[in-house]
N, CA, C and O atoms as a Tinker XYZ file with bonds, in Angstrom:
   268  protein
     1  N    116.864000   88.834000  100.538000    73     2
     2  CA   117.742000   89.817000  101.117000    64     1     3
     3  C    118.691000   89.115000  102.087000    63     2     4     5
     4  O    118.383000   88.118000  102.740000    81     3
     5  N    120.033000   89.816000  102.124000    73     3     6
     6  CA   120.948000   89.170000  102.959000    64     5     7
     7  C    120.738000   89.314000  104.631000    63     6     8     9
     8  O    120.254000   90.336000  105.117000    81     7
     9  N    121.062000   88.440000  105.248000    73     7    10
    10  CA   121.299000   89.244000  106.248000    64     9    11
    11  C    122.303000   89.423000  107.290000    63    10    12    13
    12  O    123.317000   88.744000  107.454000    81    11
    13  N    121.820000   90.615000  108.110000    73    11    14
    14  CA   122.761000   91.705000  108.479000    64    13    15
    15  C    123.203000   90.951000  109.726000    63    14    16    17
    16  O    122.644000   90.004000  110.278000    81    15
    17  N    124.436000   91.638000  110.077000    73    15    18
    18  CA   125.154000   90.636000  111.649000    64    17    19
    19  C    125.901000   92.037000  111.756000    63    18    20    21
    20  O    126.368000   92.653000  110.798000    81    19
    21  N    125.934000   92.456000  113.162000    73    19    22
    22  CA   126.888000   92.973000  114.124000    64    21    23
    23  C    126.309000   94.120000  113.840000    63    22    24    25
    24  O    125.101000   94.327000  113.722000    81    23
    25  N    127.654000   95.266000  113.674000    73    23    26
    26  CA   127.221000   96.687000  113.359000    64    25    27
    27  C    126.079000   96.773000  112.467000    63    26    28    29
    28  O    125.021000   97.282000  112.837000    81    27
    29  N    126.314000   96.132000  110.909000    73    27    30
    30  CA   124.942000   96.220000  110.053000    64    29    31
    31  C    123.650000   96.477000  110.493000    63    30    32    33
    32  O    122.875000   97.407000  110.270000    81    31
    33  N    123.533000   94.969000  111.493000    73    31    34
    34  CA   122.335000   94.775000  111.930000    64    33    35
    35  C    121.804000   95.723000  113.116000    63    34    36    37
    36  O    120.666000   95.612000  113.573000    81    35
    37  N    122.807000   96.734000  113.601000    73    35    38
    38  CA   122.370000   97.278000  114.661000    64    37    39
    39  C    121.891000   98.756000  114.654000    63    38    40    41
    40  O    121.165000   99.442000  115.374000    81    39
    41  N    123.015000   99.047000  112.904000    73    39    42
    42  CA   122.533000  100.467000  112.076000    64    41    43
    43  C    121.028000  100.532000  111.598000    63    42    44    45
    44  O    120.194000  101.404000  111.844000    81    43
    45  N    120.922000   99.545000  110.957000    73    43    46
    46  CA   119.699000   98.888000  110.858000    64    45    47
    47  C    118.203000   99.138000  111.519000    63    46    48    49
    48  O    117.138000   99.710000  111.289000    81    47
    49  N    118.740000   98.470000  112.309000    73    47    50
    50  CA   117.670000   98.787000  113.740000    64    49    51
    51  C    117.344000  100.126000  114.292000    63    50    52    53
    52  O    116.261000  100.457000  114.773000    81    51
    53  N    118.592000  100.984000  114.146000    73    51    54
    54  CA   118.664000  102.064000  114.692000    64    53    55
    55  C    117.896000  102.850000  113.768000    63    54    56    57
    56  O    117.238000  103.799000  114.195000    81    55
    57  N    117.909000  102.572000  112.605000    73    55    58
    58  CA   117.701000  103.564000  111.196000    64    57    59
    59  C    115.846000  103.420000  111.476000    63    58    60    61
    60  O    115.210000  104.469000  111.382000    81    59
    61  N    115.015000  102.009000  111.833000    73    59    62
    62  CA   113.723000  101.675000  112.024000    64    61    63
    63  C    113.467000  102.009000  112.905000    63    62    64    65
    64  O    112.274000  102.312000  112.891000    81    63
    65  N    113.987000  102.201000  113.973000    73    63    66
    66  CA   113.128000  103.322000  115.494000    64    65    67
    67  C    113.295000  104.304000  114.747000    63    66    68    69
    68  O    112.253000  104.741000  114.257000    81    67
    69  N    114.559000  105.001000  114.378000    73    67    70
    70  CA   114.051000  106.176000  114.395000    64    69    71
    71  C    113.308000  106.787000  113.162000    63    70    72    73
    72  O    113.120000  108.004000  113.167000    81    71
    73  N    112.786000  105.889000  111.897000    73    71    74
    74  CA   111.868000  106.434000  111.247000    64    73    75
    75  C    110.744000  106.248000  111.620000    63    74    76    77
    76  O    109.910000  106.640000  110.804000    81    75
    77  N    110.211000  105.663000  112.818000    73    75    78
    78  CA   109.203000  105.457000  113.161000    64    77    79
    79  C    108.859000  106.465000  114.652000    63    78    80    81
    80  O    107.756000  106.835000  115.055000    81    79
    81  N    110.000000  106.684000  115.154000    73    79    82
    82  CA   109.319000  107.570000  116.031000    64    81    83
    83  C    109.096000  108.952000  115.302000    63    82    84    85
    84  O    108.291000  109.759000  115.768000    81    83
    85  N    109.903000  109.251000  114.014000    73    83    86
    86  CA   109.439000  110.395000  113.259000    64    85    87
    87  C    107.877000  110.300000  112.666000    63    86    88    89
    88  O    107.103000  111.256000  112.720000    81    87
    89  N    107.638000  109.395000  112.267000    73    87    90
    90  CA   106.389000  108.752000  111.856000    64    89    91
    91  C    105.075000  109.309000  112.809000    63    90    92    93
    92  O    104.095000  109.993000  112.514000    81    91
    93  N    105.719000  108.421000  114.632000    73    91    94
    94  CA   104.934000  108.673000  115.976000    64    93    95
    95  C    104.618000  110.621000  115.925000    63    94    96    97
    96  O    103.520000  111.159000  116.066000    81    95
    97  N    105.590000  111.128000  115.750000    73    95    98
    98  CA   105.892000  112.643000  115.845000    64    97    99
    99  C    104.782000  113.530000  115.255000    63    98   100   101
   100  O    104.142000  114.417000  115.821000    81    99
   101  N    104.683000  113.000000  113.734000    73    99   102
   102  CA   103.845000  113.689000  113.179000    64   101   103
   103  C    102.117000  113.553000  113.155000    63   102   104   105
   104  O    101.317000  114.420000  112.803000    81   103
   105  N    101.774000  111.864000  113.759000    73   103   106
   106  CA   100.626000  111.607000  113.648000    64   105   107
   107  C    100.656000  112.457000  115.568000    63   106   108   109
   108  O    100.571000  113.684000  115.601000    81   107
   109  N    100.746000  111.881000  116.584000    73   107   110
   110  CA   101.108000  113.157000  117.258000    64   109   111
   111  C    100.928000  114.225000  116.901000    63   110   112   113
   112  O     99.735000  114.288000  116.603000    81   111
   113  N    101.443000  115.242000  116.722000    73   111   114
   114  CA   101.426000  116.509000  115.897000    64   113   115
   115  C     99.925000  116.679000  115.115000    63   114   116   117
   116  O     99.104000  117.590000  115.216000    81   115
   117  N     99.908000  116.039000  114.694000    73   115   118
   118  CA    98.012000  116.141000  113.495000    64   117   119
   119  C     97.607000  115.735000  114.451000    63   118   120   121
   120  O     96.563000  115.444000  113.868000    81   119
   121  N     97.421000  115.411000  115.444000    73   119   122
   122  CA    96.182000  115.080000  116.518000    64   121   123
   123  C     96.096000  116.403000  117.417000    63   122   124   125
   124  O     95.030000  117.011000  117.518000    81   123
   125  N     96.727000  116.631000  117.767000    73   123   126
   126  CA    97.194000  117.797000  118.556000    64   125   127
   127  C     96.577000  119.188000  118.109000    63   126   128   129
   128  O     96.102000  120.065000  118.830000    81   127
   129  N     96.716000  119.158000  116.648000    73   127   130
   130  CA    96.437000  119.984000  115.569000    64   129   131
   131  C     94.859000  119.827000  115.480000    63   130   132   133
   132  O     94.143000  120.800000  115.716000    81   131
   133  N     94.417000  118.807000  115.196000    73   131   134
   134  CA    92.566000  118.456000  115.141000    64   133   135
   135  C     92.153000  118.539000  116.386000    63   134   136   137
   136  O     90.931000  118.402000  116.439000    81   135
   137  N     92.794000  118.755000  117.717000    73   135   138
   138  CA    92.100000  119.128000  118.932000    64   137   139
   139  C     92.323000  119.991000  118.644000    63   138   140   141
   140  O     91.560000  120.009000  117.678000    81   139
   141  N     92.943000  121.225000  118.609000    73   139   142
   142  CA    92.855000  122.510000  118.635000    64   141   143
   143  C     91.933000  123.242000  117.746000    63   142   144   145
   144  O     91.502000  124.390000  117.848000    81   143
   145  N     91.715000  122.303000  116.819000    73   143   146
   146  CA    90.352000  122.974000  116.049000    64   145   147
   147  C     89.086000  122.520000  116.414000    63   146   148   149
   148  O     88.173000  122.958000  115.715000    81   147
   149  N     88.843000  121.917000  117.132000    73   147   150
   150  CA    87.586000  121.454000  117.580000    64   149   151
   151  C     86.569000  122.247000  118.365000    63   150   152   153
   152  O     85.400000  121.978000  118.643000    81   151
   153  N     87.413000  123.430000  118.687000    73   151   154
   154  CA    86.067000  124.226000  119.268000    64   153   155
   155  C     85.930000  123.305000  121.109000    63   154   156   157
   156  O     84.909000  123.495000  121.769000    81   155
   157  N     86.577000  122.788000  121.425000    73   155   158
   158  CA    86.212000  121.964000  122.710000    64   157   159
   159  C     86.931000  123.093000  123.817000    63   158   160   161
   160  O     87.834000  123.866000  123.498000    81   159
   161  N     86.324000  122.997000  125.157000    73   159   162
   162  CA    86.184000  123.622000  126.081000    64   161   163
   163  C     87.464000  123.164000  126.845000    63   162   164   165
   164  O     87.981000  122.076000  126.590000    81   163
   165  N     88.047000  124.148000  127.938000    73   163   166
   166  CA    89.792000  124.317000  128.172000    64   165   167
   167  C     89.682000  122.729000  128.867000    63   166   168   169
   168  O     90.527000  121.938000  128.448000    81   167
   169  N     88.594000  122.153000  130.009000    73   167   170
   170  CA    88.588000  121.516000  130.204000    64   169   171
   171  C     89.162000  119.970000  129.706000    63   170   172   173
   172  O     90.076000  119.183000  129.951000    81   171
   173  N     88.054000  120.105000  128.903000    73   171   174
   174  CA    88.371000  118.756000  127.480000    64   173   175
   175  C     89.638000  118.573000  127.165000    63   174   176   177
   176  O     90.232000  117.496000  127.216000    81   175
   177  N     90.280000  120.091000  126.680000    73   175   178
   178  CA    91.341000  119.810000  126.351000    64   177   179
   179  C     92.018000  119.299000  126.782000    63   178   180   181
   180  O     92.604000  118.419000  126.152000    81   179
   181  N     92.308000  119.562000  128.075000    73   179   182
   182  CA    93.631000  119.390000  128.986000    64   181   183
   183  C     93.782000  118.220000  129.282000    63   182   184   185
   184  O     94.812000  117.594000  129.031000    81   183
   185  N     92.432000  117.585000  130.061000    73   183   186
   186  CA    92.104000  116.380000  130.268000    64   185   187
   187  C     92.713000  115.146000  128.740000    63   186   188   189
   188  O     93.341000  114.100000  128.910000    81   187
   189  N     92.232000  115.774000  127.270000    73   187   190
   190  CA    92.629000  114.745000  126.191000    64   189   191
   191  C     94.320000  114.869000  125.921000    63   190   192   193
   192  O     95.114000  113.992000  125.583000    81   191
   193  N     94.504000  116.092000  126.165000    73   191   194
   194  CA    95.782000  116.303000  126.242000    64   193   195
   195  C     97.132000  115.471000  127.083000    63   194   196   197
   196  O     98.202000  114.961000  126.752000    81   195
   197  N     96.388000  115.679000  128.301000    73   195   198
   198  CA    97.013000  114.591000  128.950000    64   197   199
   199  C     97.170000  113.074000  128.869000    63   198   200   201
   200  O     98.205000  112.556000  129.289000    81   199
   201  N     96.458000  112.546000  128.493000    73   199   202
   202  CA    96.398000  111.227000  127.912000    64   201   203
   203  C     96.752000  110.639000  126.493000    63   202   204   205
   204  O     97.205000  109.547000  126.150000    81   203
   205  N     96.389000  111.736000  125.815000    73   203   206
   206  CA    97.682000  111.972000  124.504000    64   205   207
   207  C     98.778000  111.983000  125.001000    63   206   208   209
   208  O     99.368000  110.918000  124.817000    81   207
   209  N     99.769000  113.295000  125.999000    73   207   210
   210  CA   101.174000  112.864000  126.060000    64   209   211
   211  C    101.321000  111.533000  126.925000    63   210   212   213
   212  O    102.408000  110.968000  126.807000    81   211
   213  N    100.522000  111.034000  127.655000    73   211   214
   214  CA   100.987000  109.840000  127.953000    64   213   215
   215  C    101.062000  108.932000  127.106000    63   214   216   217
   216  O    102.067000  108.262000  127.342000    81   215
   217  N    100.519000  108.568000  126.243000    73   215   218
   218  CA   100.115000  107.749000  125.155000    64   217   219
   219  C    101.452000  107.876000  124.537000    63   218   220   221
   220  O    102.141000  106.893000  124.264000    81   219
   221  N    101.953000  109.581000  124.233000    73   219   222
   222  CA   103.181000  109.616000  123.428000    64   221   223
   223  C    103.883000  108.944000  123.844000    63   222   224   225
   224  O    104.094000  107.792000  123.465000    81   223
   225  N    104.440000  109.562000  124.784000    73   223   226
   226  CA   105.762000  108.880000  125.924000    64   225   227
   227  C    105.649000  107.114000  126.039000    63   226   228   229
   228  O    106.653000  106.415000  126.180000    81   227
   229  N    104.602000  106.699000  125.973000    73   227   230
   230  CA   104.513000  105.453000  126.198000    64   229   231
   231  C    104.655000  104.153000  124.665000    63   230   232   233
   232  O    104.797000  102.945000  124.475000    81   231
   233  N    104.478000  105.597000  123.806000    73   231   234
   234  CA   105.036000  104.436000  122.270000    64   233   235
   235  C    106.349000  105.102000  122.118000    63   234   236   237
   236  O    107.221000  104.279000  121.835000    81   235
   237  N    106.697000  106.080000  122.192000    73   235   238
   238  CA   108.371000  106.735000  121.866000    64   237   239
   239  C    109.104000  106.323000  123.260000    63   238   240   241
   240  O    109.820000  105.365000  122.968000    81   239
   241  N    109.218000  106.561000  124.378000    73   239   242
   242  CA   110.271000  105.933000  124.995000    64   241   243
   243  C    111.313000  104.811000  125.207000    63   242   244   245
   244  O    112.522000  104.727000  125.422000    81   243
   245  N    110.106000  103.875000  125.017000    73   243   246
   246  CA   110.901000  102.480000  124.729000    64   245   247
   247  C    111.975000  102.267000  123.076000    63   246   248   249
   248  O    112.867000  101.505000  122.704000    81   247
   249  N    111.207000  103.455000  122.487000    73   247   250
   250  CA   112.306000  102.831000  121.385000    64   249   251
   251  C    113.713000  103.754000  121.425000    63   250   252   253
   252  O    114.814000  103.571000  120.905000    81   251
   253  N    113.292000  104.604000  122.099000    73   251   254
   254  CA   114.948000  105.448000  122.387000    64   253   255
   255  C    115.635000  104.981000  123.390000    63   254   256   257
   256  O    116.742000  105.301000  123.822000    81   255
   257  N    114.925000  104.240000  123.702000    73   255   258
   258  CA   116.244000  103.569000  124.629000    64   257   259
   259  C    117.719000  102.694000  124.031000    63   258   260   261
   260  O    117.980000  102.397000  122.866000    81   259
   261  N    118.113000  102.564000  124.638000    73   259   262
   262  CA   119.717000  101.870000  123.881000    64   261   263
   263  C    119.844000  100.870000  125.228000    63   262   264   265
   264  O    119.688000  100.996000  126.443000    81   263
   265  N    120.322000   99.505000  124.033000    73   263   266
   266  CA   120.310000   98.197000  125.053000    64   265   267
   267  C    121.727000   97.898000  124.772000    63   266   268
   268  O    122.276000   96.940000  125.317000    81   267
């Protein structure tokens, strides 16, 4: 494969974050989804909950950023 320089390479790049934070989104999403069926107490939740959205924020932020 050839490779890419300037704009190419930067569409590129752009096109791989963002199929991957769509990717992040949905496994996200199905987790979110299998806690809520678990029958676990408000406690649990909140507590796993919270460390899930940190977890999110902490693999999706960095790639939306623009350098």
């Amino acid at each position: 494969m050839a490779r890419k320089y300037g704009a190419d390479q930067r569409s590129a790049i752009k096109a791989i974050k963002a199929t991957l934070i769509e990717q992040l989104e949905v496994i996200y999403l199905q987790t979110f989804e299998k806690l809520n069926e678990q029958g676990l107490g408000a406690g649990a939740i909140t507590n796993l909950t919270q460390v899930l959205l940190l977890s999110r924020d902490g693999a999706i932020s960095p790639l939306k950023e623009e350098k």
